[in-house]
C-alpha positions as CSV (number, residue, x, y, z in Angstrom):
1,X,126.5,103.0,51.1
2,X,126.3,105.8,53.1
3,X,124.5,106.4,56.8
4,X,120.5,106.8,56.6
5,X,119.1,109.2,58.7
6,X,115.9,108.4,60.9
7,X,113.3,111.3,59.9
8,X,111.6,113.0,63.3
9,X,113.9,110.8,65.3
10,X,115.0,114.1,67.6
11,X,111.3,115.0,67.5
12,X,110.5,111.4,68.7
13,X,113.1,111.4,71.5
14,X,112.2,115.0,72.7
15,X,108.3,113.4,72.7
16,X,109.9,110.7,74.9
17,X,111.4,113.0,77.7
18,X,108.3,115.0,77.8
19,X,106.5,112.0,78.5
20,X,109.1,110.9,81.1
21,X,109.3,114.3,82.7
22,X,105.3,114.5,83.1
23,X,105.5,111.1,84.5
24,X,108.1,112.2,86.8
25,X,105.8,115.4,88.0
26,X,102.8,113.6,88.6
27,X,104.6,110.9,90.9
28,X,107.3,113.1,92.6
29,X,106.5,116.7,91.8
30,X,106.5,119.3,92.1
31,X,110.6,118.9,90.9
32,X,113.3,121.6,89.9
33,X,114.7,121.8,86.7
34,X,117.5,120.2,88.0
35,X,116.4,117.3,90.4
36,X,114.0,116.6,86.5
37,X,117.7,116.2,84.6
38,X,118.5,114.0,87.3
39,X,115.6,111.9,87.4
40,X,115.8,110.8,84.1
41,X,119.5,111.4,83.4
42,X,119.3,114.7,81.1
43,X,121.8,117.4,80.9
44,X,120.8,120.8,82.7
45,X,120.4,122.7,79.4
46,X,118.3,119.6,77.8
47,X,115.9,119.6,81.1
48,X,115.8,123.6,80.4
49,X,114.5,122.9,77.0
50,X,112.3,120.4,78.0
51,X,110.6,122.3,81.0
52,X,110.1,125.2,78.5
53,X,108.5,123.5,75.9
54,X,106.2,122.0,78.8
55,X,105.6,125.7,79.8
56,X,104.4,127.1,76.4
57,X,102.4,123.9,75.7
58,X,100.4,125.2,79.2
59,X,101.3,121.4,80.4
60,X,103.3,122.6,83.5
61,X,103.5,125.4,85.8
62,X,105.5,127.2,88.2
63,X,104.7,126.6,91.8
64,X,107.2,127.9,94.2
65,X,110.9,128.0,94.7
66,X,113.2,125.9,96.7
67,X,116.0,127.4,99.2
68,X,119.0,126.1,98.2
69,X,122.6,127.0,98.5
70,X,124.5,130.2,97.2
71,X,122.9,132.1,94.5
72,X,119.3,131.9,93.9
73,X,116.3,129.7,94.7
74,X,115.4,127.1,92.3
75,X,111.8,127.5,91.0
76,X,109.5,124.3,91.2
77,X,107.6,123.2,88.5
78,X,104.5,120.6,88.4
79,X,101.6,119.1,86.3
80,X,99.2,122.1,85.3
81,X,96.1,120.3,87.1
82,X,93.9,122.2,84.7
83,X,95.3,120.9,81.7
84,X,92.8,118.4,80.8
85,X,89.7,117.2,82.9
86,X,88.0,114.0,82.8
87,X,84.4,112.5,84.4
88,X,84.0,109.0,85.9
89,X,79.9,107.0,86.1
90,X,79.5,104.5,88.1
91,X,75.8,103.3,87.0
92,X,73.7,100.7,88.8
93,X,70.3,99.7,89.4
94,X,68.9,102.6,91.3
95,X,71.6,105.2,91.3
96,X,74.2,107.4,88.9
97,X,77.6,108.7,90.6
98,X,79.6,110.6,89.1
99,X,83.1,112.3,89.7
100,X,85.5,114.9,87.6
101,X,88.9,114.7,88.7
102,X,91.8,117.0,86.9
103,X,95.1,115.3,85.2
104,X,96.4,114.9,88.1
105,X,94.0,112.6,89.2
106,X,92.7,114.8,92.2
107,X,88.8,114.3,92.2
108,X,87.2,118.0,92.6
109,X,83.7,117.6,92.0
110,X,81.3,114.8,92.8
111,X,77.6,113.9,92.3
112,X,75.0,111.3,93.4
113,X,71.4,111.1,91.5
114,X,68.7,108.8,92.1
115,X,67.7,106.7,88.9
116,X,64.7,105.2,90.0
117,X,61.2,105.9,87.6
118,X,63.6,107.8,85.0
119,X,63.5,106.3,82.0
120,X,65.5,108.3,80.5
121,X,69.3,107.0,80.8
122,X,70.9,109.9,78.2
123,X,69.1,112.9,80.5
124,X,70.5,111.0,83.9
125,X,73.9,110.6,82.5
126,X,74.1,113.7,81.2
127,X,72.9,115.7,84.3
128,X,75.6,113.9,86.3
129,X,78.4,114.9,84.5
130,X,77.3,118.1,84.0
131,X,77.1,118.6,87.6
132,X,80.4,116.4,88.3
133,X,81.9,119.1,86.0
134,X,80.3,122.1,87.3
135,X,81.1,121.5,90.9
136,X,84.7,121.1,90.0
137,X,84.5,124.5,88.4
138,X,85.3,122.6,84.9
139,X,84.1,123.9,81.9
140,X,82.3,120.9,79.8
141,X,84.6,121.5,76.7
142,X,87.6,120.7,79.0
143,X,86.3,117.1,80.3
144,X,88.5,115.1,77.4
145,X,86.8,111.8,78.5
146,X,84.1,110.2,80.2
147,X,84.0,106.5,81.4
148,X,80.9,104.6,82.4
149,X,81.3,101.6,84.5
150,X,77.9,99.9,84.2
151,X,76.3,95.9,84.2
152,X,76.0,93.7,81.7
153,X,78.0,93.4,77.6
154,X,79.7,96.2,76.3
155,X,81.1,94.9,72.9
156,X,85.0,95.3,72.2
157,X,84.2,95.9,68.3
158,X,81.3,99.0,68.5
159,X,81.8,99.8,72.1
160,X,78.0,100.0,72.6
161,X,76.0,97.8,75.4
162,X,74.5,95.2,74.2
163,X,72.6,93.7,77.0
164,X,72.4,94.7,81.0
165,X,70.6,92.2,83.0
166,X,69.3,95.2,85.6
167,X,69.0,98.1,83.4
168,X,66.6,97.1,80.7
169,X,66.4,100.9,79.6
170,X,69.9,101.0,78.8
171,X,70.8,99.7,75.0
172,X,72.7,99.7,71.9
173,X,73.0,102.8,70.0
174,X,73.4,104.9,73.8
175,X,76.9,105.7,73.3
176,X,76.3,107.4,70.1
177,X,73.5,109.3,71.8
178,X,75.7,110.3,74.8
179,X,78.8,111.4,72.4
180,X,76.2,113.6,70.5
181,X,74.6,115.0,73.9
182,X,78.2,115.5,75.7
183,X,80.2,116.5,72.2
184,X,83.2,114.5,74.1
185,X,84.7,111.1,73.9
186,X,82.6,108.7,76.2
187,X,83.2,105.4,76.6
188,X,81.4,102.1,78.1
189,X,83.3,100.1,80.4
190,X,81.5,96.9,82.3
191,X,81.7,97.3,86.0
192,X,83.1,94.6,87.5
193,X,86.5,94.7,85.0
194,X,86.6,98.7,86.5
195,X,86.8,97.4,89.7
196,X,89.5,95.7,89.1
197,X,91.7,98.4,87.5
198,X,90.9,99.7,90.4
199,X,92.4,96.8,92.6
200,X,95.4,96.9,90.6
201,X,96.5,100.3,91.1
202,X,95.3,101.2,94.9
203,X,94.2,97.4,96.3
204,X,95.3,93.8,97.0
205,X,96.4,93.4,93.3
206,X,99.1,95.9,92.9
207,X,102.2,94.6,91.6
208,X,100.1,91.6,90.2
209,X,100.1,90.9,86.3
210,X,98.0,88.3,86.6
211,X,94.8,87.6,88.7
212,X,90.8,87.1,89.2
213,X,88.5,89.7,90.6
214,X,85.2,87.9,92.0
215,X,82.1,90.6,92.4
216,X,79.6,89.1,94.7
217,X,77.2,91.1,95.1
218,X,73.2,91.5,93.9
219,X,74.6,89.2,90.7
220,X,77.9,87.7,90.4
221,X,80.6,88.4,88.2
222,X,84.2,88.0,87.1
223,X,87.1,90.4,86.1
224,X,90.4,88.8,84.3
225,X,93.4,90.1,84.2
226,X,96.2,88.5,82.1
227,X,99.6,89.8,81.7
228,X,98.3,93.0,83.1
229,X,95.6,93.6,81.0
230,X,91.8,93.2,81.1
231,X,90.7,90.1,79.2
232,X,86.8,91.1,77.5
233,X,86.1,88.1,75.4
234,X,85.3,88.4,71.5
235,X,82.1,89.6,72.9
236,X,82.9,91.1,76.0
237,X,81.5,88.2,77.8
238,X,84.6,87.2,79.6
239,X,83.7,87.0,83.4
240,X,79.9,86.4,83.3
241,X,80.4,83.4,86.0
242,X,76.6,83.8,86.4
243,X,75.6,82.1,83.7
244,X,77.8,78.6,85.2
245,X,75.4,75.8,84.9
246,X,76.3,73.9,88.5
247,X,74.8,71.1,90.4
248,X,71.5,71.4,91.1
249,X,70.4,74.7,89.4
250,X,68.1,74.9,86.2
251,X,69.6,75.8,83.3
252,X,68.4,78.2,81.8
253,X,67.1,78.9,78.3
254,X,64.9,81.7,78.6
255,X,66.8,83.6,75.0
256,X,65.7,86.9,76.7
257,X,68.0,86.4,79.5
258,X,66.1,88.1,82.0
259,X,65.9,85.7,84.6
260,X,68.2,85.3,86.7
261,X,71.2,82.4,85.2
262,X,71.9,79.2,87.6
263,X,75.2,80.4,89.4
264,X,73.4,83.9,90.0
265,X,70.6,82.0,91.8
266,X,72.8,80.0,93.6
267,X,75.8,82.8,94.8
268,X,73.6,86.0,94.2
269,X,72.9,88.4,96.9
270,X,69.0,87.0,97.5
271,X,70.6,83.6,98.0
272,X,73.3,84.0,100.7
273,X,70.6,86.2,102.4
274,X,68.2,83.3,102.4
275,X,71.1,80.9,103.7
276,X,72.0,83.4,106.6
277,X,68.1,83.6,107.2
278,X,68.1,79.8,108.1
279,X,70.8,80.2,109.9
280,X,68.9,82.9,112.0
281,X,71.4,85.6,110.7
282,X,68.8,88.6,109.3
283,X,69.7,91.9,107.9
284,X,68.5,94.1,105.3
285,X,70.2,93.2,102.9
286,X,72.7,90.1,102.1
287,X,75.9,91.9,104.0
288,X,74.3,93.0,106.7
289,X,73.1,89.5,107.3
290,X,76.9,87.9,106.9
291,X,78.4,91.0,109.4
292,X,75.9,89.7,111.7
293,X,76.9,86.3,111.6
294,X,80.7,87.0,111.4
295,X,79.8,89.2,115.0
296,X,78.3,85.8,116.5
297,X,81.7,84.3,116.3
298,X,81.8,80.4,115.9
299,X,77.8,80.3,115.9
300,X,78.1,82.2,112.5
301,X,80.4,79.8,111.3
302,X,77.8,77.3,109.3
303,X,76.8,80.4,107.7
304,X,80.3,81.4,106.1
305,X,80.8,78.0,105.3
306,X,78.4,77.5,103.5
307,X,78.6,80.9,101.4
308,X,82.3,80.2,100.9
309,X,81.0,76.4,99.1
310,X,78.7,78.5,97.1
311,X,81.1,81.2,96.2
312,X,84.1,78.3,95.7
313,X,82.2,76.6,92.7
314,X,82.7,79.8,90.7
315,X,86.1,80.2,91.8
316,X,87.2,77.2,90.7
317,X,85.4,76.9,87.7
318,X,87.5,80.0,86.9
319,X,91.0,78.8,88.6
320,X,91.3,75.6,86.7
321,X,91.0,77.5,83.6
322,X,92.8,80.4,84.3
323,X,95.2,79.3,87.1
324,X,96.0,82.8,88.5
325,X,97.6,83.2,91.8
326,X,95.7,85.7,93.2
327,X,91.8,85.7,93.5
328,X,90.3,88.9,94.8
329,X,86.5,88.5,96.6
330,X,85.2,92.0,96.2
331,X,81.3,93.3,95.8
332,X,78.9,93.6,99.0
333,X,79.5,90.2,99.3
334,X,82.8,89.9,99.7
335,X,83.7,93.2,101.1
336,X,81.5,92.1,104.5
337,X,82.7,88.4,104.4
338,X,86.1,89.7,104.7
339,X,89.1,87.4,106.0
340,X,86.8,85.2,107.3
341,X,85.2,84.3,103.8
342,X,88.1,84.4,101.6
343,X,90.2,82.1,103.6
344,X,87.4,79.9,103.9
345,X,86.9,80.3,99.9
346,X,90.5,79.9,99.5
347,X,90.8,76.4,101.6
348,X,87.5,75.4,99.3
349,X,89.2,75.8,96.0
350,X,92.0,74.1,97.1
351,X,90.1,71.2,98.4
352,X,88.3,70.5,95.2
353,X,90.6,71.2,92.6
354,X,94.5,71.1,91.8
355,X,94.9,74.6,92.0
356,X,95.1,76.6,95.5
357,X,95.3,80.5,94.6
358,X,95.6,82.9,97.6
359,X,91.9,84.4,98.0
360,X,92.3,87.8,99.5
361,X,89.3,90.5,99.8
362,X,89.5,93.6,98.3
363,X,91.5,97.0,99.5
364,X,89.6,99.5,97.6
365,X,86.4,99.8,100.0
366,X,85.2,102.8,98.3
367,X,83.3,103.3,95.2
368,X,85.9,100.8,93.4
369,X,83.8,101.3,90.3
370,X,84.2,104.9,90.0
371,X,88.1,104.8,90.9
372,X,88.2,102.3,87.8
373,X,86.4,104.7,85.7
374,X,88.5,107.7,86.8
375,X,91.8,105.4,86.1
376,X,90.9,104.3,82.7
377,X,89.9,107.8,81.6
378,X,92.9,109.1,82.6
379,X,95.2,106.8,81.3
380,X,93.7,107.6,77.8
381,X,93.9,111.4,78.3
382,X,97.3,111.6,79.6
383,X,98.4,109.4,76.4
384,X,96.3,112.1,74.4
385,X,97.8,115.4,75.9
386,X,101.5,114.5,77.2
387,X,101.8,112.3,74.0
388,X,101.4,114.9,71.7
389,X,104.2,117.5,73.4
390,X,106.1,118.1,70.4
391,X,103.3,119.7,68.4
C-alpha cells in the first residue's frame, strides 16, 4: 500500500508560519527577514517567501532598515497597524466608554458619554463607537469587532443579555439591533469576567491558569478562570456571588430580581459605606470612605476588619468550591482597600475554611473593563485576519 498524501498540508504549514511570524512582529518587531527565520527556525529563502506573502496580503509593512555589516542594510518589517481595527464598551450605570485600538493593540481613539435620562441604549452605543472610530481616524467598515463589557447575564447559547440588575433599558434582542445598526460583528461580554482577562494579561494574574477575580464594588461579583479560560455557567450565571444567601440577610424571592440579593446588601458598596460611617469614616462614596480610614492608621483598623469578614464570606463560599490559588480583590472596593484589605481577606478565608489562597488586589488600576474588552476583540480578529494568510 502505497504513501497517502495529506491534501493542503503545505498550505496548512505555510498558514502556520504566517501565524508564528505575525506573532513574532507584534511581540518583538519590528524584525528583519533574517532575525524572523531565526525566530522561528526557517530557512532565509522560506522567511523571504513568508514576509512576501505577508506583504501582498497588506498584513505587514516596511518600516526602516537596520545598519549592519558589509553589503546593504537589512529592511525591517512589522504588523501593518492598519490592517484591521477593533472598538472596546465598557457600559455602566451612568456612563458609555469607549476605545478603538488598531491590531496592534495601540488604543488611538477614545470616548466618554454620559448615559443618564437616555433611554435609548442602541443610539448611546452606537454614538460611542462611532466617535471611538472617528477619532482614531478609522473608517467604520474597518472596525472587525466590537466588545461590550456590561452588568448582569449574557447567555453563552444566543449571546444576548438577558437580565442587568442596573440597566433595566438594556435587553434581549439588543445585540441583533446593534449588529444591524453597526453592520459589524458585536459581541456582549459581562463585565466583571472582562476584568479579569484583563488581570491575566497586564495584572496580578499573569502566568496564572487558574484563579478568582472578586469585583467589589456598587454590586458584587465573581469572575472564574479555569485552566485559563473564563468559566460562564450554562447560563452565564457563573460568578453572581450576590445572590449568596448568608447569615443574617433575607433571602430573597422577589422573581423580578430587582432588589438588591442578600450578599449584595451585605458586601455592596452602600453597605461598607454605612460600616465606615459608624466607624466615623465618611466619604462620598464607599472608597473614599475606606482610603480615609486606611489614612487613620490603626484607628481605621475596625473598619477594614470588618469589610474584610464581609467580603471573606464570598470568598470562601467560592474557594471551597473552586480551590484556586490566587484570589484577585478588584472593583472600587478592592482597588482602595488595597494590601491592607486583601491580606486581611486573605487571613479571613483561611481562618474559616480549609483552603488559604493568596488574596492579592488588582494591577490593572485603569478602566480594567475596557482593557478586557479591547483583549477579547482582538484575540478574535487576529484569529480572523493572520489565520486566513494563505488565501
Amino acid at each position: 500500500m502505497g504513501s497517502t498524501r495529506l491534501p493542503g498540508t503545505p498550505r496548512l504549514l505555510r498558514a502556520l508560519n504566517d501565524r508564528a511570524a505575525l506573532e513574532l512582529l507584534l511581540a518583538r518587531g519590528p524584525l528583519t527577514r533574517a532575525q524572523l527565520g531565526e525566530l522561528t527556525g526557517l530557512s532565509k529563502v522560506t522567511a523571504s517567501q513568508l514576509v512576501e506573502r505577508l506583504e501582498e496580503r497588506g498584513l505587514v509593512s516596511r518600516v526602516g532598515e537596520q545598519a549592519g555589516g558589509r553589503g546593504p542594510n537589512a529592511q525591517l518589517y512589522a504588523v501593518r497597524p492598519g490592517s484591521a481595527y477593533v472598538v472596546g464598551v465598557d457600559v455602566a450605570a451612568d456612563r458609555v466608554v469607549a476605545a478603538c485600538a488598531d491590531i496592534t493593540g495601540k488604543v488611538i481613539g477614545q470616548v466618554e458619554m454620559s448615559t443618564k435620562d437616555n433611554d435609548d441604549p442602541v443610539g448611546v452605543v452606537h454614538e460611542a463607537v462611532v466617535q471611538a472610530a472617528s477619532n482614531a481616524h478609522a473608517q467604520l467598515a474597518s472596525v472587525r469587532r466590537v466588545v461590550l463589557g456590561t452588568p448582569g447575564l449574557v447567555d453563552p447559547g444566543s449571546g444576548d443579555i438577558t437580565f442587568a440588575f442596573n440597566l433595566p433599558r438594556w435587553h434581549r434582542g439588543l445585540l441583533a439591533a446593534l449588529r444591524e445598526d453597526l453592520h459589524t460583528p458585536v459581541v456582549f461580554e459581562n463585565d466583571v469576567n472582562l476584568a479579569a482577562c484583563a488581570e491575566a494579561e497586564f495584572g496580578a494574574a499573569a502566568g496564572i491558569d487558574d484563579f478568582v477575580l472578586v469585583w467589589a464594588g456598587v454590586g458584587v461579583g465573581l469572575a472564574i478562570v479555569i485552566g485559563g479560560r473564563l468559566h460562564h455557567g450554562s447560563s452565564g450565571a457563573a460568578g453572581e456571588i450576590g445572590y449568596l444567601p448568608v447569615p443574617g440577610m433575607p433571602v430573597n424571592r422577589d422573581q423580578s430580581r430587582r432588589s438588591q440579593p442578600p450578599f449584595g446588601q451585605l458586601a455592596g458598596a452602600a453597605a461598607l459605606r454605612a460600616v465606615a460611617r459608624e466607624h466615623g469614616f465618611r466619604g462620598s462614596s464607599a472608597a473614599d470612605a475606606i482610603r480615609a480610614a486606611i489614612t487613620a492608621g490603626t484607628e481605621g483598623g475596625p473598619v477594614l476588619d470588618e469589610i474584610a469578614r464581609r467580603l471573606a464570606l464570598g470568598v470562601a463560599s467560592t474557594c471551597v468550591v473552586l480551590d484556586p490559588p490566587l484570589v484577585v480583590l478588584a472593583g472600587e472596593v478592592g482597588q482602595a482597600g488595597g494590601s491592607a484589605l486583601a491580606e486581611r481577606v486573605q487571613h479571613e478565608v483561611a481562618a474559616i475554611t480549609l483552603v488559604s489562597p493568596k488574596v492579592v488586589v488588582t494591577q490593572v488600576d485603569e478602566e480594567p473593563v475596557l482593557r478586557g474588552a479591547l483583549l477579547t476583540a482582538l484575540d478574535a480578529v487576529r484569529d480572523e485576519v493572520f489565520g486566513s494568510t494563505t488565501g
